[in-house]
N, C-alpha and C positions, 0 to 999 in steps of 0.2 A: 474952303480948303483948310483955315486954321479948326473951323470945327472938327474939321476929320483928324488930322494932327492928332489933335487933342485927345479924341475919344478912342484914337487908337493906344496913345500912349498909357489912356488909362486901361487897357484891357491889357497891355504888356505889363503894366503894374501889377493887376489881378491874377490874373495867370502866370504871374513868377512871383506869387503871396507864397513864403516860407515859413515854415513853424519852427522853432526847439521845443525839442522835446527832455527832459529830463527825467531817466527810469532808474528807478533801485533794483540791484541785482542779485539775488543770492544764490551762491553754491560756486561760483568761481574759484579753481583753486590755481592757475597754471596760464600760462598765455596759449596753450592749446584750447583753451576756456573762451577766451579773450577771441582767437581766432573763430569760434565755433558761433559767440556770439554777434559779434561783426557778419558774420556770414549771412545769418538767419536776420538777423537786422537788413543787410542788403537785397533779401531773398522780397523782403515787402516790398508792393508795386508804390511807388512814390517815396521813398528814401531814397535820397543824396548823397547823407554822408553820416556813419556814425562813429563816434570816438568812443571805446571803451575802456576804464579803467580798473584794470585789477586789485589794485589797492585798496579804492576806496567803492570799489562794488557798485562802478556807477556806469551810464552810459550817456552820452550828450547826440543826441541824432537830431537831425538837420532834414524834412523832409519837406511835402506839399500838405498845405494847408489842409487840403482832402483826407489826408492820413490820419485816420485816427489813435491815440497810443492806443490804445486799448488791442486795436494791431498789430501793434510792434510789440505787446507784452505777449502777447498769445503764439508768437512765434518765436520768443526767448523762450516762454513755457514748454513750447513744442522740442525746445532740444533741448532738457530738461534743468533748463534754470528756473529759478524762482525771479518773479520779475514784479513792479509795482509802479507806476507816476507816480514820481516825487513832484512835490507841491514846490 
C-alpha cells in the first residue's frame, strides 16, 4: 500500500510540473496592449497564469511543463507584438 502512496504521489508531482516562463515584448504602448497580450497568452492550451508588464516590456507566465515558449511567443506575434525568451 505504501508503494502505491508513493508512486501515486509521485505522478501528482509530475503532472502538476510548472514552468516560468520569461518573454521580452515589444510594441506595447497602453494597457489595452497589456490586456490584448494577457489574452493571447491565456488563449495558449496549458497557461496558468501570466503577468504583463507595460513598463518594462516583459511578461512572466506561469504554464505546464508541456508548453513550449516558443508557443507563447507565436501567439504574442499573432496579435502583433514582437515577442522573444528572455534568458
Amino acid at each position: 500500500m505504501k508503494k502505491v502512496l508513493l508512486s501515486l504521489a509521485a505522478l501528482v508531482a509530475v503532472a502538476g510540473a510548472d514552468q516560468l516562463v520569461k518573454l521580452k515584448i515589444e510594441g506595447m504602448m497602453c494597457p489595452a496592449c497589456v490586456k490584448n497580450v494577457k489574452g493571447s497568452l491565456g488563449d495558449v492550451k496549458g497557461v496558468k497564469d501570466a503577468d504583463v508588464y507595460l513598463k518594462d516590456g516583459r511578461a512572466e507566465v506561469k504554464a505546464d511543463d508541456s508548453v513550449k515558449p516558443e508557443a507563447m511567443c507565436d501567439a504574442i506575434k499573432q496579435a502583433g507584438y514582437g515577442c522573444k525568451v528572455a534568458k
